[in-house]
Every structure is written in structure tokens, then in C-alpha cells.
C-alpha positions in Angstrom: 151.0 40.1 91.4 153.0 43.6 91.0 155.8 44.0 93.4 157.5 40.4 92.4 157.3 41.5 89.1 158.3 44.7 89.2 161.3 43.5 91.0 162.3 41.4 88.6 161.7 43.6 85.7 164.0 46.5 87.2 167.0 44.2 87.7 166.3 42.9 84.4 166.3 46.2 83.0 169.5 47.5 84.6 170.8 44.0 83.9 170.6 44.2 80.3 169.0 41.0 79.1 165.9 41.2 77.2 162.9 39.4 78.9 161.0 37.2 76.3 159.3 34.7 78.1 157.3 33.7 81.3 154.2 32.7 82.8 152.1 33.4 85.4 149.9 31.4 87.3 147.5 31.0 89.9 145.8 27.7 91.6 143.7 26.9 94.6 141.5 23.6 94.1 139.8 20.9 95.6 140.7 17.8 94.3 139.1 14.4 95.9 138.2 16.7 99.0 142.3 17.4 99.6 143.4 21.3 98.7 145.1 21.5 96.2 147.2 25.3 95.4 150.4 27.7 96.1 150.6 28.9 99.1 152.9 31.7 98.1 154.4 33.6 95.1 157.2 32.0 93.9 159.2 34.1 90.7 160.9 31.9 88.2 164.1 33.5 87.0 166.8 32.4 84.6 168.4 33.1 80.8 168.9 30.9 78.1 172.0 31.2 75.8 174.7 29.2 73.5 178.1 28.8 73.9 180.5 26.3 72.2 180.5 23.0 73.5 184.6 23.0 74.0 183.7 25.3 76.8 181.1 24.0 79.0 183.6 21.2 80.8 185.6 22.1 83.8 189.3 21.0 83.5 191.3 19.7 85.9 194.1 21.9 87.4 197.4 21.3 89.7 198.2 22.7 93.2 199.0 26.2 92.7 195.9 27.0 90.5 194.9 30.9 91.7 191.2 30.6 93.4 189.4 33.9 92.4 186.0 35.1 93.5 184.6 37.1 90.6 181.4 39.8 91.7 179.8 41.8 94.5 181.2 42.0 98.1 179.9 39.7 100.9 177.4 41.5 103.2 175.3 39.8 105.9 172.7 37.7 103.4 171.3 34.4 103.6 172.6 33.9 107.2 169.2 32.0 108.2 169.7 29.4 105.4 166.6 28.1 103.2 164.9 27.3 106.6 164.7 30.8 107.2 163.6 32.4 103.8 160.7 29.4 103.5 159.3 31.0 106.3 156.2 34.2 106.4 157.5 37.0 107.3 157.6 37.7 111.2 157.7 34.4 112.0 161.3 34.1 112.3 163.2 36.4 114.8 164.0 40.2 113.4 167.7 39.4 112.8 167.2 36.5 110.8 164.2 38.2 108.7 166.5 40.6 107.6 169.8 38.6 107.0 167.7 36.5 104.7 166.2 39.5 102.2 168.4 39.4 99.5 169.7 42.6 98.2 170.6 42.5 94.2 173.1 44.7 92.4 172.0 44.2 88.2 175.5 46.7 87.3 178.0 44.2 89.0 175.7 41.0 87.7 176.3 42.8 84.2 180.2 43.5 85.0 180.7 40.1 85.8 178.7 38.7 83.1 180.8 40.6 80.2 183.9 39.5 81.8 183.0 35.7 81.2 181.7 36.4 77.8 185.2 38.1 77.1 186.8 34.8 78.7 184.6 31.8 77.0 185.3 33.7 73.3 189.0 33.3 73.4 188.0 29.6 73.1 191.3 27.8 73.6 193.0 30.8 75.5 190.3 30.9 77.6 191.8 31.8 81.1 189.3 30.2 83.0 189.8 26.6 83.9 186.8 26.2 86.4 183.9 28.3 87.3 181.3 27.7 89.7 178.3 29.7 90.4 177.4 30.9 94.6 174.3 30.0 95.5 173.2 28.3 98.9 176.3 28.5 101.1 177.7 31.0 99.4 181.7 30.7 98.8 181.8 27.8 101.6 180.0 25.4 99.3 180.9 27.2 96.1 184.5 26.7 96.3 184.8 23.8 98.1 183.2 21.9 95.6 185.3 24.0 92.9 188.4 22.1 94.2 186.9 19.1 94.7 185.8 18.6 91.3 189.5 18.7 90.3 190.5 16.3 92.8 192.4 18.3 95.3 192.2 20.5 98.6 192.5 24.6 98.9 194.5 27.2 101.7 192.2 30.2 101.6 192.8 33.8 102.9 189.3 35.2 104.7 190.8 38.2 104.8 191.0 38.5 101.1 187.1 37.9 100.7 185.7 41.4 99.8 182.9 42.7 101.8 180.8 45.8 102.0 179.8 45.4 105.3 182.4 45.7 108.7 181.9 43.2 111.6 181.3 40.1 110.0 182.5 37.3 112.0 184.5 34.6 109.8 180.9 32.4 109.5 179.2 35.6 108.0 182.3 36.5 105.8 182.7 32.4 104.7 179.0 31.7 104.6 177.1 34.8 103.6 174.4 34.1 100.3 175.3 37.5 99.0 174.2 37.9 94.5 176.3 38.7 91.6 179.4 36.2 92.4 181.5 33.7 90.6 184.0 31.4 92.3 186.7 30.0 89.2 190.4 28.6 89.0 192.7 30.4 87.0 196.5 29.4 86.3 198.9 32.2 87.3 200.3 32.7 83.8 196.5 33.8 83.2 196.2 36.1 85.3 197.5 39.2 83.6 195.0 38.4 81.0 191.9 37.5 83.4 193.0 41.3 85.0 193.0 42.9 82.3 189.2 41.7 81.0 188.2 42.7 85.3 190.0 46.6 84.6 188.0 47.1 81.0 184.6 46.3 82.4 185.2 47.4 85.9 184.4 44.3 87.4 186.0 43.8 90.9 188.0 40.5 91.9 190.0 39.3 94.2 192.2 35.8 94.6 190.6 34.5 97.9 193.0 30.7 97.6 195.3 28.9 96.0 194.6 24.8 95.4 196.7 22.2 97.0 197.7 18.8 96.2 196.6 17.7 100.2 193.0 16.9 100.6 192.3 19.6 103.1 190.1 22.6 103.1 191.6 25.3 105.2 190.4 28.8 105.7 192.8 31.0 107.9 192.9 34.4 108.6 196.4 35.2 106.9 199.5 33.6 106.6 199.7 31.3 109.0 197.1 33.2 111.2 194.4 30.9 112.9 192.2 28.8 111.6 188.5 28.7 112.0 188.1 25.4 109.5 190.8 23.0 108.9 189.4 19.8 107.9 189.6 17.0 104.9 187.9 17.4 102.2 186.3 14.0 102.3 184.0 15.1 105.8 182.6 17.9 104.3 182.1 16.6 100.9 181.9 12.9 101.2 178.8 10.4 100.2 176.4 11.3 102.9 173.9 8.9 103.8 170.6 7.9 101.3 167.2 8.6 102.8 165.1 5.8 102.5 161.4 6.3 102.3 158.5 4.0 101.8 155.6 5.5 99.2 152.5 4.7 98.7 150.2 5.8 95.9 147.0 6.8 97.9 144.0 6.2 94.9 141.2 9.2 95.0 138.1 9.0 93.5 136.6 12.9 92.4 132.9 13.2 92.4 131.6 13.9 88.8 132.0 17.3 87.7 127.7 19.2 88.6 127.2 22.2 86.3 123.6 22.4 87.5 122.6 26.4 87.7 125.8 27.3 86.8 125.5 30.3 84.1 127.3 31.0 81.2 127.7 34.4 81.2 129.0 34.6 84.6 131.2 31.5 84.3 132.7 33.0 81.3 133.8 36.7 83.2 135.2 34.7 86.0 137.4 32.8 83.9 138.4 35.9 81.0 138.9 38.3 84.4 140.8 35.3 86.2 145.1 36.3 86.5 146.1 33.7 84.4 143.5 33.9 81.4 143.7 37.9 81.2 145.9 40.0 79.7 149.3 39.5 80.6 150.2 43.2 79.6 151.4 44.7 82.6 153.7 42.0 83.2 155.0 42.3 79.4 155.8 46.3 79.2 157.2 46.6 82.0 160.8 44.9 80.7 162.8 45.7 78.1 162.2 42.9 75.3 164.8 44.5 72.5 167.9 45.4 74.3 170.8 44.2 73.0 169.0 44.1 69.3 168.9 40.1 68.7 165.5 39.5 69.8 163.3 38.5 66.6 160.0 37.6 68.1 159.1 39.0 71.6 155.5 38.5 73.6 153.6 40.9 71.1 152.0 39.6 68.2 150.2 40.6 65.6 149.2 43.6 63.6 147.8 45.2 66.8 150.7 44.3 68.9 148.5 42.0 71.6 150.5 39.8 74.2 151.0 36.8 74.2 153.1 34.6 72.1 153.7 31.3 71.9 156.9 31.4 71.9 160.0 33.5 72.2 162.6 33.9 69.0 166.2 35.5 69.1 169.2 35.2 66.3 172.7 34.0 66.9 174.3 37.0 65.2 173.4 40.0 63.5 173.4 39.1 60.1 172.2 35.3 59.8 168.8 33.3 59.7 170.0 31.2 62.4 168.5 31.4 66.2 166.7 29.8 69.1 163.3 29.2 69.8 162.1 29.1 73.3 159.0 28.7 75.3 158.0 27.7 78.9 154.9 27.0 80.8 153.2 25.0 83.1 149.5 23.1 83.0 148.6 23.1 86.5 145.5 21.8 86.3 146.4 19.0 84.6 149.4 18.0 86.7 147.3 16.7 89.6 145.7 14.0 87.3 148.0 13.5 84.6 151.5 14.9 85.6 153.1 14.0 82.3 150.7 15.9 80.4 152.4 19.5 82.6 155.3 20.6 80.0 157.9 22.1 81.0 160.9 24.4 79.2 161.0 23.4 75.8 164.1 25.6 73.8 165.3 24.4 71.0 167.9 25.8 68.7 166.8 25.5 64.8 169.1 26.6 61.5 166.4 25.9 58.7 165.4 29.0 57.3 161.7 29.1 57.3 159.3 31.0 55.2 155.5 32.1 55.2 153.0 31.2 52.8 149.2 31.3 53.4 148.5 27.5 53.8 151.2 25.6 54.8 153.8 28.9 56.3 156.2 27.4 53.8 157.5 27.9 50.3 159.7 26.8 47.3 162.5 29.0 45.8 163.7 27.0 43.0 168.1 27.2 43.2 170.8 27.7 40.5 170.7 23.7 40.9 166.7 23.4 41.0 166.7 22.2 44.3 163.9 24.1 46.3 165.4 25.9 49.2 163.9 27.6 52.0 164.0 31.4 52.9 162.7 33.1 56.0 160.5 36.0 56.3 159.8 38.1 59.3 156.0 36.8 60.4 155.6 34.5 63.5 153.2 31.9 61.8 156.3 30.8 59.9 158.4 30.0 62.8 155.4 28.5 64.6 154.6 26.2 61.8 158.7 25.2 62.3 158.7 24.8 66.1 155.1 22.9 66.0 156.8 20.4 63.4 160.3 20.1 66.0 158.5 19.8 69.0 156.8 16.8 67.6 160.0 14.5 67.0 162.0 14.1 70.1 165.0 14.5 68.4 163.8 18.2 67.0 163.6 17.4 63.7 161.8 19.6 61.1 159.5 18.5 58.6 159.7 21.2 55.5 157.6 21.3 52.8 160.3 21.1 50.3 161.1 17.6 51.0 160.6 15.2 48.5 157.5 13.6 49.6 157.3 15.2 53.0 160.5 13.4 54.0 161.7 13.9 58.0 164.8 15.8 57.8 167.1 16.6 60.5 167.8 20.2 61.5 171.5 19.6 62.4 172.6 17.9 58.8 173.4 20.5 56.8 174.4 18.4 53.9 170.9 16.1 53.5 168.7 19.4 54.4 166.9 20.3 51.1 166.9 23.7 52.3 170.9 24.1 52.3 
């Protein structure tokens, strides 16, 4: 309950991202006389931002495209695979206990992040063509499937991979899981730019390969040195064969729900002192929720600043009404009998300025033309009565009270909005 968090919160912290939004949760029940609960902590970890559409799709790219690996060095992580890191502790021999801890570092994660904020706000100059993220497999997957997305095969250098630790054997420098890395494709009329961005926020990089128009993946160790993989690209990444499986729904029956002798006083202090009913404060001040200055509505609420909000807010500049509203969660308890009824992440990005009133958390502001427009004050209830009245429409549309006869307007015309 405290060391996952306070992990998390400290690389937050040093990462510099506010945290705005979480849950926590705890379950262990019997459900039709089968068990039903976690059987270990799991952390759920991400970031939600915007960028322009123009540069969320890879392009394709031509044989001699510069293959760059963008981040921390490799170290000897993530050896023992998923298998490995799904076991308890001490299960698994010593060696691969410790190759599978993963060891963070938030100041390159930031480095790294500023240097592909730098890249996606050239827009059309961007000097990124491709970017894929390392995850499972580290750079053996990660690049691989860079390339293959643009059609073509890759010569890569191993000696060129940076690493922090000495020793590694060429399967521990190719298929390491170390943090903090991006695998892209730059041109090489790009690359004075892309090193320049890497020099201003210190963010180390190195070209690792070089795309070729041959099908092949090769990894060698140097010019023409040996080669521990040379194969096409079609094994490694070719259709693999679909797992057939036969299911069966298996129907339970649950035994009426007996509150006999059960008393209300100690029912209640069980459920207020239960982890995910009580106060989620010492997971909320423990992470910085303001850093960076565009966060309009954090966990605390309120007057007297009480955790927790319904939702998260932050604005899309520094001197608009414009923003994103996010919110995640989980119904447990409901999953196991009605699984559609668990949400799930619900953002949503919303332009109509909203305002507070003390009915309806709207008002009318008559125009120069006399048509009521919308303004926004700072109190939560007024975005909450906005996200309430998206989340209902699937296509996150906003019903506002200055509508002729509480009309459905979209929140993405800005011509038919009354408010604009």
C-alpha cells in the first residue's frame, strides 16, 4: 500500500508530470463458492496528452534512413522475460530475480521527453519520421518492428548500443528491458537538427542502424565483424500461428445475500476504514499535482481541500478556457456479474466554456449580438455538470443551458455552438 506508491510518486516527482488521477483498489471475494481477488499489487502507470493529429502516423522511409536509439544505456534488465517478473520473489533463481527488477532513471525519461516535444512542434519539419517505444524485448523487438512497419530490413552496429554496464554478452546488450528509451528513424539531412535538440536538453543518443531495402535483420559487431543474428525479416516477424480455444460459459448460481446478526455500526467501520473507501490522502500528497502550472482541477476539492475528485482538469495553454477532462476507475465488484457495467478511462477533451450558477452550474451572458454565450468560472461543479452531460452521448457532446430549448450541441462545431 506504501512502497508501490511511493515509488511511483518519486519518479513522478523527479519526472516532472503532475499526477492527477488514480485509483486504488482492493478485492478478495467469494463468488458462487469460487475466489474471487488480486493476488498481488499491480501499479497502473501512464500520461495523457494532445498532440496534432498530422503527427501521430509513422511515415514510410527509404534504405539509408539513420536508426537512432534515443534514452538511458542498456544494463542487464528484464533478462528473465515476463515469465520471470510474474513470479514471487525467491522463487525464481538469484540471477534472474535481480535481472528482472527494473531500475528507473525520471532525469533521462525527462531529457528524452523534452527532446520529442521539441521534435513533434516543428510540425512539418519534424525530424522524426518513426518512433517506437522499448518495452518487452527491448531494442530486439523495438526496432525490428520500427523497420518493418516501413516495409524494409536494417544492418545494425551492437557495438554502437550504449550501455552502463561492462560484460554484457550480445543477447544482454540486444535484449536487455532497460527504461527511459526510444527507438526512431531519422533521415540524414535531419540529423544536425535532431543533434542539436539531444545537446540543449542533454539527452544522450546514439545511431545504432541504418535501414536497408533487403528484407533482413542483421546485427553485427562492426563493420563486417560477425554476426550473432542474420535472418529475414519475415521469420521473426511473420503471421504466427492463431490459438484456437474452445469456451464455455460455466453458469453459477450465488446463494441469497443473509444479513442475519449482522450490525450496523460494525458493518459500517469495516467498510469507512476499508483501503478503498478511506481517505485516499497519503496517496494524493505525496506527488506533485501543480508542476508545470496547467493543472486546473487536481484531487482536492472543496473549501476544505478533501481528496477525492471526480475527475482530473488541465488547460491546453496558459491563457485559454480550453482543456481536458480525465477520469479513471474501476468497479470491481460489479465486474464479476455485470462486466460492462466496470468503466474504464474515460478522457475527453472539451472547448465549451462552462460557468457556475447555483441550480443548473450554467449561466447566460447576453453578446453584443444577444446570443447567450457561455463563460467559465473557476469551481469544480461547473465542469462536472459539463463532463456529466458529455459522458452521456457517446459522441461527447455537451448539452448547455443556453441552447434554444435544450438543444444537443456538439463540442467540436464551433460555428453551431451557441456559446461561440
Amino acid at each position: 500500500m506504501t512502497e508501490g506508491p511511493l515509488g511511483g510518486a518519486a519518479f513522478n516527482n523527479e519526472f516532472g508530470r503532475p499526477n492527477l488521477a488514480g485509483y486504488f483498489r482492493v478485492f478478495e471475494q467469494d463468488v458462487a463458492g469460487v475466489k474471487r481477488g488480486y493476488h498481488k499489487p499491480i501499479m497502473i502507470a501512464g500520461g495523457l496528452g494532445t498532440i496534432a493529429d498530422s503527427q501521430t502516423h509513422k511515415l514510410p522511409f527509404g534504405a539509408g534512413t539513420l536508426l537512432i536509439q534515443l534514452g538511458g544505456p542498456g544494463m542487464r534488465i528484464g533478462m528473465g522475460g515476463g515469465a520471470a517478473s510474474s513470479m514471487a520473489a525467491g522463487t525464481n533463481t538469484a540471477s534472474l530475480d535481480f535481472d528482472s527488477v527494473q531500475r528507473g532513471n525520471p532525469e533521462i525519461q525527462r531529457r528524452a521527453q523534452e527532446v520529442i516535444s521539441h521534435c513533434y512542434a516543428l510540425g512539418a519539419s519534424n525530424p522524426i519520421v518513426a518512433i517506437h517505444d522499448v518495452g518487452a524485448g527491448g531494442i530486439s523487438n523495438a526496432f525490428p518492428e520500427l523497420v518493418d512497419g516501413a516495409g524494409k530490413g536494417a544492418t545494425f552496429d551492437i557495438r554502437k548500443v550504449p550501455l552502463e554496464e561492462t560484460g554484457l554478452a550480445p543477447k544482454e546488450i540486444w535484449c536487455n528491458e532497460s527504461q527511459e528509451r526510444y527507438v526512431m528513424a531519422v533521415t540524414p539531412e535531419a540529423l544536425p537538427l535532431f543533434d542539436e535538440m539531444c545537446r540543449r536538453e542533454r539527452a544522450p543518443y546514439a545511431v545504432v542502424g541504418i535501414a536497408t531495402d533487403d528484407r533482413e535483420l542483421v546485427l553485427e559487431e562492426g563493420p563486417h565483424g560477425e554476426r550473432p543474428i542474420d535472418m529475414p525479416m519475415d521469420v521473426l516477424l511473420g503471421k504466427p500461428p492463431k490459438v484456437h480455444r474452445d469456451v464455455t460459459r460455466v453458469a453459477r448460481t450465488e446463494a441469497p445475500l443473509n444479513l442475519t446478526g449482522v450490525q450496523l455500526d460494525e458493518v459500517a467501520f469495516s467498510v469507512l476504514r476499508h483501503p478503498t473507501v478511506a481517505s485516499k490522502r497519503f496517496l494524493i500528497t505525496i506527488g506533485d499535482r501543480t508542476v508545470g502550472g496547467m493543472s486546473h482541477r487536481d484531487q482536492m476539492v472543496g473549501p476544505w481541500q478533501v481528496p477525492v475528485a471526480d475527475c482530473a482538469v488541465t488547460l491546453a495553454d496558459y491563457s485559454g478556457f480550453r482543456g481536458e477532462a480525465m477520469a479513471m476507475g474501476e468497479r470491481t465488484r460489479a465486474a464479476w456479474r455485470w462486466p460492462r457495467r466496470s468503466p474504464t478511462c474515460w478522457p475527453r477533451r472539451s472547448s465549451c466554456r462552462a460557468s457556475s450558477c447555483r441550480r443548473t452550474g450554467w449561466r447566460r451572458v447576453a453578446s453584443r449580438a444577444k446570443t447567450p454565450r457561455c463563460t467559465r468560472r473557476s469551481r469544480p461543479s461547473a465542469w462536472n455538470s459539463a463532463r456529466r452531460s458529455a459522458w452521456a452521448s457517446r459522441s461527447a457532446r455537451i448539452r448547455c443551458r443556453c441552447a434554444p430549448s435544450g438543444a444537443m450541441t456538439g463540442s467540436r462545431s464551433r460555428s453551431s455552438h451557441p456559446c461561440r
